[in-house]
VEXDREN-2710 file (C-alpha; in Angstrom, 1 decimal):
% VEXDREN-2710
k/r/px/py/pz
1/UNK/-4.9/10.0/-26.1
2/UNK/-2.7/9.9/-23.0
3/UNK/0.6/11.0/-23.2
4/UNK/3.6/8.6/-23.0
5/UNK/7.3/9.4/-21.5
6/UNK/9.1/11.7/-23.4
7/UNK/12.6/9.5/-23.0
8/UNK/13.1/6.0/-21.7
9/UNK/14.4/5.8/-17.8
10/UNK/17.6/4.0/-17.0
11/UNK/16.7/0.5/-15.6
12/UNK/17.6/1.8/-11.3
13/UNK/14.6/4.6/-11.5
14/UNK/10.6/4.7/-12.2
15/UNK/9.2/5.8/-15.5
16/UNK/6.8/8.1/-15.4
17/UNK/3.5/8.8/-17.1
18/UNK/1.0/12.2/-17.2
19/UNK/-2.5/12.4/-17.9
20/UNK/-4.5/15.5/-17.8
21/UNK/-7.9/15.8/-17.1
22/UNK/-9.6/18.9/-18.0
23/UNK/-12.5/20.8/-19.8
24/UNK/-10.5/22.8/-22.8
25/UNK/-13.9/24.9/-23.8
26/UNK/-14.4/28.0/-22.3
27/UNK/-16.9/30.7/-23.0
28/UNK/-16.1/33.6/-24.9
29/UNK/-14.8/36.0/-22.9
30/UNK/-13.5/34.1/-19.8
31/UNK/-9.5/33.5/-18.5
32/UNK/-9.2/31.1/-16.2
33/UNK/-7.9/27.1/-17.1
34/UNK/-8.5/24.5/-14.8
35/UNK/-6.6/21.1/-14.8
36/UNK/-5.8/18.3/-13.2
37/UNK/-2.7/16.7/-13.7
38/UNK/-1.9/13.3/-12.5
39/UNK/1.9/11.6/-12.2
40/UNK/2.2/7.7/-12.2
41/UNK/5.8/6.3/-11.9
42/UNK/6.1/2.9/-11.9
43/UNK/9.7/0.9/-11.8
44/UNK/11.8/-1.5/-9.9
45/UNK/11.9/-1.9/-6.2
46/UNK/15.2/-0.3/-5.1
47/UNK/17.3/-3.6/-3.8
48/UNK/20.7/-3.2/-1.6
49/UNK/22.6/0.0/-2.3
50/UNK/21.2/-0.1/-6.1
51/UNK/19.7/3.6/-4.8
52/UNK/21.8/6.3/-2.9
53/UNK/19.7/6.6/0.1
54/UNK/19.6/8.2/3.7
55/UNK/17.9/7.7/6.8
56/UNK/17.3/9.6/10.1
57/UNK/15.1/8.4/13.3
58/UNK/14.6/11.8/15.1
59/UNK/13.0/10.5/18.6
60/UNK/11.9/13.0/20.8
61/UNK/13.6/12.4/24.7
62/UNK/12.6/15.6/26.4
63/UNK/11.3/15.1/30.0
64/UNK/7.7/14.4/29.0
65/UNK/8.4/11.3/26.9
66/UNK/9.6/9.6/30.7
67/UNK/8.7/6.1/31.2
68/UNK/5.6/4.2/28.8
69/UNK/5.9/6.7/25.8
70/UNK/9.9/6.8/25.6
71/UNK/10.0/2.8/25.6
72/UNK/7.8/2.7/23.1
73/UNK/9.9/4.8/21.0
74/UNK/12.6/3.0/21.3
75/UNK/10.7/0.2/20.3
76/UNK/10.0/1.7/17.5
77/UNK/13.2/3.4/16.2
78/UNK/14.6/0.0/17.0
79/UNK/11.9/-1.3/14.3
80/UNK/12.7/1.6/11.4
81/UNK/16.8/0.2/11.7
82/UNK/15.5/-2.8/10.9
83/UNK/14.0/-2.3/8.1
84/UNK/16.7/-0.3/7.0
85/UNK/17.5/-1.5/3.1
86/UNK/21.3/-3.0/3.2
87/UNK/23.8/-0.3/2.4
88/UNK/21.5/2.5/3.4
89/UNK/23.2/5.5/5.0
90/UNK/21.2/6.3/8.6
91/UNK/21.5/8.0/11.8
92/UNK/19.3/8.1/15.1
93/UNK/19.5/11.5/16.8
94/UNK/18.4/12.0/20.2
95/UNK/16.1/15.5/20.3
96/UNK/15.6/17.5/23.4
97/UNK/16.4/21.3/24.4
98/UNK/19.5/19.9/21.8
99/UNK/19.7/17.3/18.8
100/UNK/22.4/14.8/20.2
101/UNK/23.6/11.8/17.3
102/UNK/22.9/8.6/19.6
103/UNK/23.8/6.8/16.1
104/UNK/27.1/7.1/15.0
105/UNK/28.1/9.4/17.3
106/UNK/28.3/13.1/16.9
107/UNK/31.0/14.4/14.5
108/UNK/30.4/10.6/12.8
109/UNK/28.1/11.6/10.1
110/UNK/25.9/8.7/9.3
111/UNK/26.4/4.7/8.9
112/UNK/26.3/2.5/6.0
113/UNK/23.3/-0.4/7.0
114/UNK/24.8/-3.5/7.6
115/UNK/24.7/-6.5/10.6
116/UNK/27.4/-4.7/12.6
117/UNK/26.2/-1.2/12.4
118/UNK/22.5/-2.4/13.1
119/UNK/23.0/-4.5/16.1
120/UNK/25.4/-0.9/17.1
121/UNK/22.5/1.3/16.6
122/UNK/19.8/-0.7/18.6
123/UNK/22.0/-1.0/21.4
124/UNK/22.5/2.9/21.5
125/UNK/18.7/3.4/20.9
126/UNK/18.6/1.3/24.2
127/UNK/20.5/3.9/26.6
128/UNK/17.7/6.6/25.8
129/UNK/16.9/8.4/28.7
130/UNK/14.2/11.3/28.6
131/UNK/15.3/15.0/30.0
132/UNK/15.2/18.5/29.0
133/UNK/12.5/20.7/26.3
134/UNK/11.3/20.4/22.7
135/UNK/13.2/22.2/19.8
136/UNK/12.4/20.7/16.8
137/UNK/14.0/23.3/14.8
138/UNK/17.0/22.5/16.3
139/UNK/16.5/18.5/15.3
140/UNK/15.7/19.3/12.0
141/UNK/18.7/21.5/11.5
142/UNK/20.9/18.9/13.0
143/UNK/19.1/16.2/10.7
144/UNK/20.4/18.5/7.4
145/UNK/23.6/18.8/8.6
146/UNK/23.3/14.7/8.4
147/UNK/22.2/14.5/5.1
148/UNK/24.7/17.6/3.6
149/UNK/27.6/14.5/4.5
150/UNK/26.2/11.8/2.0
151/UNK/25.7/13.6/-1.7
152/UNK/22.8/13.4/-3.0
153/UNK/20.1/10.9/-3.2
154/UNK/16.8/10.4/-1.4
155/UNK/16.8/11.7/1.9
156/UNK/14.1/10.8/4.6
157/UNK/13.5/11.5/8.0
158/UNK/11.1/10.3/11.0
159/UNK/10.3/12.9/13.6
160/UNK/8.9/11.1/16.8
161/UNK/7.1/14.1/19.3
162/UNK/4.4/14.4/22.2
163/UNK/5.1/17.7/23.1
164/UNK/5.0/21.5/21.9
165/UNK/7.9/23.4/20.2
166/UNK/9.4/25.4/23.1
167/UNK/11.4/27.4/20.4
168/UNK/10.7/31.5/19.9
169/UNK/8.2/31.2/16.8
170/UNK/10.7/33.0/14.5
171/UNK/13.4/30.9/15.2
172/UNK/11.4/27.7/14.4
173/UNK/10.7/29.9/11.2
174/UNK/14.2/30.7/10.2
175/UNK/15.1/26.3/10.8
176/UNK/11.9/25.2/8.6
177/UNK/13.5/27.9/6.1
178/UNK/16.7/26.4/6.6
179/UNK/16.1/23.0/5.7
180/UNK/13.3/23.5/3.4
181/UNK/14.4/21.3/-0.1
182/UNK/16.9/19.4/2.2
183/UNK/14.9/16.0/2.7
184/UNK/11.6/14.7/2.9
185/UNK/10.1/14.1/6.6
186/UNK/7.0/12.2/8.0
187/UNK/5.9/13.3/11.2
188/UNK/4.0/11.7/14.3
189/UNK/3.0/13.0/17.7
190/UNK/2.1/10.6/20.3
191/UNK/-0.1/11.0/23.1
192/UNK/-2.3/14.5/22.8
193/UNK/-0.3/17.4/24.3
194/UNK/1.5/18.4/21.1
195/UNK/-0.2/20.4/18.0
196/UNK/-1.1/20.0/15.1
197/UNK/0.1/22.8/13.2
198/UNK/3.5/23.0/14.2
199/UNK/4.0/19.5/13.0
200/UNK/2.0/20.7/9.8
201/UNK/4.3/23.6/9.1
202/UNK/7.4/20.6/9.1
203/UNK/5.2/18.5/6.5
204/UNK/4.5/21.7/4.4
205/UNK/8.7/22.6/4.2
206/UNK/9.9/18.9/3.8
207/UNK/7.1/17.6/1.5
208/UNK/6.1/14.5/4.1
209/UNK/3.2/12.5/3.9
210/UNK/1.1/14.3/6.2
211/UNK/1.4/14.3/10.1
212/UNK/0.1/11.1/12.3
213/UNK/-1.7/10.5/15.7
214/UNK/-0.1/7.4/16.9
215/UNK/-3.0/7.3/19.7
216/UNK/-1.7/4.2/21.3
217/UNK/2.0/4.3/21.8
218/UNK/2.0/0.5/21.1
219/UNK/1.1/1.3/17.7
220/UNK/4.3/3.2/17.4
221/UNK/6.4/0.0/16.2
222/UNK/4.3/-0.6/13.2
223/UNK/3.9/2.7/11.9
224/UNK/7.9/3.3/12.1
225/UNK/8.2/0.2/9.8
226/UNK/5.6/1.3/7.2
227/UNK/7.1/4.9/6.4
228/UNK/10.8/3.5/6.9
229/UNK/9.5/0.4/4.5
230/UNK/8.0/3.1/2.0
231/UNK/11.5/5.5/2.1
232/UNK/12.9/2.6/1.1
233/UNK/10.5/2.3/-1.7
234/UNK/11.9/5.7/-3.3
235/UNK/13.9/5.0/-6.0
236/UNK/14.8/8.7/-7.4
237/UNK/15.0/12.5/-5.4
238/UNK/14.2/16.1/-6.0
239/UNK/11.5/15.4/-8.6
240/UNK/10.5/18.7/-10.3
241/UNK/6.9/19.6/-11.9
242/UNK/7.6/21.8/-14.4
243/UNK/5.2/24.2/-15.8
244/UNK/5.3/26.6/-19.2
245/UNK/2.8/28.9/-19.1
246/UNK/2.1/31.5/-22.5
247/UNK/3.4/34.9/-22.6
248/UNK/0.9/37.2/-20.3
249/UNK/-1.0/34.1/-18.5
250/UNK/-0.6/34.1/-14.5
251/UNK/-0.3/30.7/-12.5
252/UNK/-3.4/31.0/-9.8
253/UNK/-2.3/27.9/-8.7
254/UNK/-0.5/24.7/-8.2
255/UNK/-2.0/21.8/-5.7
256/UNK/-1.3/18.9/-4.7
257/UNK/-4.5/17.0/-4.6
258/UNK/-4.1/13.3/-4.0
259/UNK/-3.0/11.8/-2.2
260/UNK/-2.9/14.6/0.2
261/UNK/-3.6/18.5/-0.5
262/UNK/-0.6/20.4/-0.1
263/UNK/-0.1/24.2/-2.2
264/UNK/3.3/24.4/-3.9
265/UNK/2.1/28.0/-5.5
266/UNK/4.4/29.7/-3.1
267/UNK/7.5/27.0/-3.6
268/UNK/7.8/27.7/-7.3
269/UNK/11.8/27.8/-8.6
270/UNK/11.7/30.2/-11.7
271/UNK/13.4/28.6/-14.7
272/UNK/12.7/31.2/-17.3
273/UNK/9.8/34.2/-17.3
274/UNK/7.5/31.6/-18.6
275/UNK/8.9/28.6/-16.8
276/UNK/8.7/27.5/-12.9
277/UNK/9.4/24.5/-11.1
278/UNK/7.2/22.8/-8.7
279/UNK/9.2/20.4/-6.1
280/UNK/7.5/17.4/-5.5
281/UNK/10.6/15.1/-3.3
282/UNK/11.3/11.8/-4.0
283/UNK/9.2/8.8/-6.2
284/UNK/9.3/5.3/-5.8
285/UNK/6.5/3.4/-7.3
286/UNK/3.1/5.4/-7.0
287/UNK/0.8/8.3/-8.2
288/UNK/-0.1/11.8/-7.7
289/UNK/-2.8/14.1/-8.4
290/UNK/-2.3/18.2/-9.0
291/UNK/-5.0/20.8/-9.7
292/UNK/-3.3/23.4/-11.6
293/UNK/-5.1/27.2/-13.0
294/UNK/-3.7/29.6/-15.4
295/UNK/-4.9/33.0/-15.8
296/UNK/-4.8/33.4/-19.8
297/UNK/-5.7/36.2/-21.9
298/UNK/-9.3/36.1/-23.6
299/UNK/-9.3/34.5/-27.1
300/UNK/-11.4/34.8/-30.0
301/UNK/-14.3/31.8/-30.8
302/UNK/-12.5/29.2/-31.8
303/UNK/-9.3/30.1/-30.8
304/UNK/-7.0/27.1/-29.4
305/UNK/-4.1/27.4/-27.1
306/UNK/-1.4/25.5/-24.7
307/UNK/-2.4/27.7/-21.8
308/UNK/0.2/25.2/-20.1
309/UNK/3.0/22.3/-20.6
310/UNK/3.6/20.5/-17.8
311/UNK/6.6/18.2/-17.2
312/UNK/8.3/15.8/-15.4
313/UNK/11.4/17.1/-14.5
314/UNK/14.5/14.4/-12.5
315/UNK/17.6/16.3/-11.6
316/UNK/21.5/15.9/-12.9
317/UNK/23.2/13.5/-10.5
318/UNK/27.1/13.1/-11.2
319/UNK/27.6/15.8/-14.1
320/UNK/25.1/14.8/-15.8
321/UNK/22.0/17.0/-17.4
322/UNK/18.6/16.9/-16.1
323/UNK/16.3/14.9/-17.6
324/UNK/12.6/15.2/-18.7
325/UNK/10.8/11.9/-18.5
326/UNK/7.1/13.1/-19.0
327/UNK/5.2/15.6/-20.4
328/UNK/1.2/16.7/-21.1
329/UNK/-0.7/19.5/-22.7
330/UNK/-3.1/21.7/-20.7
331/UNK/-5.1/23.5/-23.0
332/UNK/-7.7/26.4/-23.7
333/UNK/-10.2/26.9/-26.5
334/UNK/-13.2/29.4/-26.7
335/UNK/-16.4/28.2/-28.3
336/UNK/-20.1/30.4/-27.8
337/UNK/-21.5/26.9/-26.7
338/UNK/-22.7/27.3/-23.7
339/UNK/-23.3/23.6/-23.3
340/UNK/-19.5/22.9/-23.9
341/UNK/-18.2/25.6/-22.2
342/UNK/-19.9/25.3/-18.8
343/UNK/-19.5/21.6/-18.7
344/UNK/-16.9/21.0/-15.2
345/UNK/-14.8/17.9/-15.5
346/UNK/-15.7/15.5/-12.8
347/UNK/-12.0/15.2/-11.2
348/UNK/-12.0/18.7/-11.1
349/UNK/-14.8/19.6/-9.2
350/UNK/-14.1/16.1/-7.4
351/UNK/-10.3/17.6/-6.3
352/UNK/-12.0/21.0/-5.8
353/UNK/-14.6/19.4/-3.1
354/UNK/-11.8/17.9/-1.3
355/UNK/-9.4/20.8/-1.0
356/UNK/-12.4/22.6/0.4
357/UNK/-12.8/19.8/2.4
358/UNK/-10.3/19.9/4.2
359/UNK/-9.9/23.6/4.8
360/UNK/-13.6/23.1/5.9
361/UNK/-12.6/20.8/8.8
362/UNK/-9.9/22.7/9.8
363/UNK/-12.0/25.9/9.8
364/UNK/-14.3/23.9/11.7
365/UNK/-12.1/22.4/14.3
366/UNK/-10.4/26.2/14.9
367/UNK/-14.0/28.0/15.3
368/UNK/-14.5/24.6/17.9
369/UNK/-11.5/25.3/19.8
370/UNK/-12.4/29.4/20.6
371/UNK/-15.5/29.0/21.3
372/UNK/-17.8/29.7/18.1
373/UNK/-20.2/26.9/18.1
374/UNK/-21.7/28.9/15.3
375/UNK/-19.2/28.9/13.1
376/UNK/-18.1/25.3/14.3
377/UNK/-21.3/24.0/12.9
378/UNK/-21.4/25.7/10.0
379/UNK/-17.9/24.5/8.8
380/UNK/-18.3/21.0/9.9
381/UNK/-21.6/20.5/8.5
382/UNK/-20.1/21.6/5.1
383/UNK/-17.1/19.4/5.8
384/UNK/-19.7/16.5/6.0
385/UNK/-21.6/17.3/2.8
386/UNK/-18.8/17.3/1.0
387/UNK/-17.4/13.9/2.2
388/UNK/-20.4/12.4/1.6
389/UNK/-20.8/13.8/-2.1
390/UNK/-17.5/12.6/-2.7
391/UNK/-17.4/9.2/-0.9
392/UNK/-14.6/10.2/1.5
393/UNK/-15.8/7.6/4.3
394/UNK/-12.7/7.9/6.5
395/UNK/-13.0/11.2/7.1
396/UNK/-17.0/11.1/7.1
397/UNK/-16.3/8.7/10.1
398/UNK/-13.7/10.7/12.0
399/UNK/-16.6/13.5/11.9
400/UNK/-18.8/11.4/13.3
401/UNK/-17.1/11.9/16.4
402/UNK/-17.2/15.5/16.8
403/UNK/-20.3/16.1/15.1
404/UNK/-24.2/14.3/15.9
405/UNK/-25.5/14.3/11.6
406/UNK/-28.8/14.8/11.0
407/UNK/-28.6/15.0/7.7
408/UNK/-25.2/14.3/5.4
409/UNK/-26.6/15.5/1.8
410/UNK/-27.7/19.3/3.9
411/UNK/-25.1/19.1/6.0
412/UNK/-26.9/19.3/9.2
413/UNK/-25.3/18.6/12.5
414/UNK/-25.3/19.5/15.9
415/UNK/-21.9/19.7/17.6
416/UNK/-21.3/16.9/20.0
417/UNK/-20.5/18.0/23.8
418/UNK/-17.2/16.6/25.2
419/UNK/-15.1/15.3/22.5
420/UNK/-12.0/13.2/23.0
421/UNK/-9.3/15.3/22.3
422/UNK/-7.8/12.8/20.3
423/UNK/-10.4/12.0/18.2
424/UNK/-10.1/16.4/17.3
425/UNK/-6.4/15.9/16.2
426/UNK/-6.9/12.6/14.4
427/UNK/-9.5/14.4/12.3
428/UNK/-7.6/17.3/12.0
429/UNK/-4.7/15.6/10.8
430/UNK/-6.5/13.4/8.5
431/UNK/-8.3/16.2/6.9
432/UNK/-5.7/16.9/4.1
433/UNK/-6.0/13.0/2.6
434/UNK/-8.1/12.4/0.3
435/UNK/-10.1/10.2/-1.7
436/UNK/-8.9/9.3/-5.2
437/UNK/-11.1/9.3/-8.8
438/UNK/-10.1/7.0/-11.8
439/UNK/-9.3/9.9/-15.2
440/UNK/-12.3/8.9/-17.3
441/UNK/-12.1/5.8/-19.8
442/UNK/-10.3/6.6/-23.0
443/UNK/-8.7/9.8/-21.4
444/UNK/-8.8/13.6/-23.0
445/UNK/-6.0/14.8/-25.4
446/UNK/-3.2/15.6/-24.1
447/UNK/-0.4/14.6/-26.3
448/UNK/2.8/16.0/-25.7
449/UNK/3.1/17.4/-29.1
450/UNK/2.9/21.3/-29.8
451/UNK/-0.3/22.9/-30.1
452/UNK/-0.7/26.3/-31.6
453/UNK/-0.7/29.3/-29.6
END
């Protein structure tokens, strides 16, 4: 049966909830425990100042957002204050070859949400003018500086570029490190001159949603008020998936798998020589997939064990402890069926197809970009068998316009000649969502009680 919350929630935050989907039997002999693990939290709708919150609009002003594309942004961060929950802590900052505060002010730290400071803030976003280059590292490191002034709380950011990082690659490197754990940032690049993976490499260190094409800068408005709308959402911070693992197991891996892919292996916090944390930012009202596999030493036929105990994990805000609000069993057994041991869970390979996916596309898109039509056509026709086996339409159709498919169950295509640049960068960005499955009716066993070792 499923397994339930460990302890109740306080009325201002989500509950939460973990399922795991798995096949336990293995064959005699083998080590390695697949899983997938999916997080539901479900509670009120943060209202006024019910939830310490922050807010940054990072809008990019360097020389090449002059004219169409810079008052468009200003549209735009005009609509994310707006939508600005009442009591909210916020700041615009102004990024170029420096990160300038337009909103308070420099030295101001940020302002609570209200009629005054709102109607302040739109009028400052107003005398924007575009000049200088693009260091993001330096925005983001001014945009933690921000958030160090408020305590804690959920922190989230909107970064707003059409341009390329014109920082030294290591020093980029040394501000992701920097701020990494700090907030949470979604990330958008207008027009086509910026890239895709430096705006990747923010997502990956501040846990964001997955970097955007806004294609048509008119668009820009809209999709400021949905992730300012859905910040506002978040109703707890610095969520934490906790994972046990038995003495002389290894963790292979931890994935985020829905609704985007995104590997946490390399961000885990060690709690105790069996015990790591996973950080996962801040919940609202929503759910989440991860693909977890432990390494576990061979067993005997028959033998059952917790090869893992995973948990939901919400940090100690004013003195208090942590608390754990959810927990679930992943587990191992070895039987000499072959039948039961061979069997793959359907979410499983389902996550597994996707996570391939996407490194599929991206392979794809790379080989594309130096020249190896071979390889191009290789990779994308296995990125478009696998969205078809899976159902992934959306990205199915953003292949379709790099790729002519003869045939979507081979994976046969021919690589189309001239492609829109943007239509390359919305499919690359896109290639790390995916496509959700439903845990099967009923649900496995994975009760939060003890199992023997």
């Amino acid at each position: 049966m499923p397994d339930t919350t460990d302890r109740a929630a306080r009325a201002d935050e989500p509950a939460f909830r973990i399922e795991v989907d798995q096949n336990r039997f293995l064959p005699i002999g083998a080590r390695e425990v697949h899983a997938i693990v999916g997080v539901t939290s479900h509670g009120p709708v943060p209202t006024g100042a019910s939830v310490n919150a922050a807010e940054a609009v990072i809008v990019d002003t360097s020389g090449s957002m002059y004219g169409e594309r810079l008052d468009a942004a200003k549209h735009a961060a005009r609509a994310a204050v707006e939508t600005l929950r009442e009591g909210v802590r916020f700041a615009v900052v102004s990024g170029h070859t420096r990160a300038h505060v337009v909103y308070p002010g420099d030295g101001a730290g940020m302002a609570r949400a209200d009629d005054t400071t709102r109607a302040e803030a739109l009028a400052a976003i107003g005398r924007l003018r575009a000049g200088g280059g693009t260091r993001m590292g330096t925005w983001l490191t001014r945009a933690a500086e921000l958030f160090a002034t408020v305590g804690d709380g959920v922190k989230h950011a909107i970064l707003l570029t059409d341009g390329q990082n014109n920082e030294a690659d290591e020093d980029f490197e040394r501000a992701l490190n920097r701020v990494t754990g700090a907030f949470v940032c979604d990330c958008r690049g207008v027009g086509t001159d910026w890239k895709v993976d430096e705006l990747r490499r923010i997502d990956a260190a501040l846990l964001g949603g997955g970097p955007g094409v806004i294609a048509d800068p008119g668009d820009m408005a809209a999709d400021f008020r949905a992730m300012t709308r859905a910040s506002m959402g978040k109703a707890v911070a610095d969520v934490a998936l906790r994972l046990w693992t038995p003495r002389g197991s290894v963790v292979r891996h931890v994935k985020q798998v829905a609704p985007t892919v995104r590997d946490l292996t390399g961000r885990e916090v060690e709690r105790t020589p069996q015990t790591g944390d996973y950080p996962t930012g801040s919940w609202g009202t929503e759910s989440r997939d991860y693909h977890v596999c432990v390494e576990v030493p061979p067993g005997d036929p028959g033998r059952r064990l917790r090869a893992g105990w995973v948990r939901v994990v919400l940090p100690g805000t004013d003195g208090a402890p942590e608390r754990v609000l959810a927990s679930g069993n992943i587990l191992a057994e070895w039987t000499p069926d072959e039948g039961r041991a061979t069997e793959i869970d359907f979410r499983v390979a389902h996550y597994t197809g996707q996570a391939e996916l996407a490194q599929a596309v991206q392979d794809g898109l790379a080989a594309r970009r130096d020249g190896d039509d071979d390889t191009a056509t290789t990779r994308l026709g296995r990125a478009v068998a696998l969205a078809h086996e899976s159902g992934n339409e959306e990205t199915a159709r953003l292949l379709g316009r790099v790729v002519d498919v003869v045939d979507p169950v081979a994976g046969t295509v021919r690589l189309k000649p001239g492609v829109a640049k943007v239509d390359e960068m919305t499919l690359d960005t896109n290639s790390t969502r995916t496509v959700r499955t439903r845990p099967r009716q009923g649900g496995p066993d994975t009760g939060g009680a003890p199992v023997p070792g």
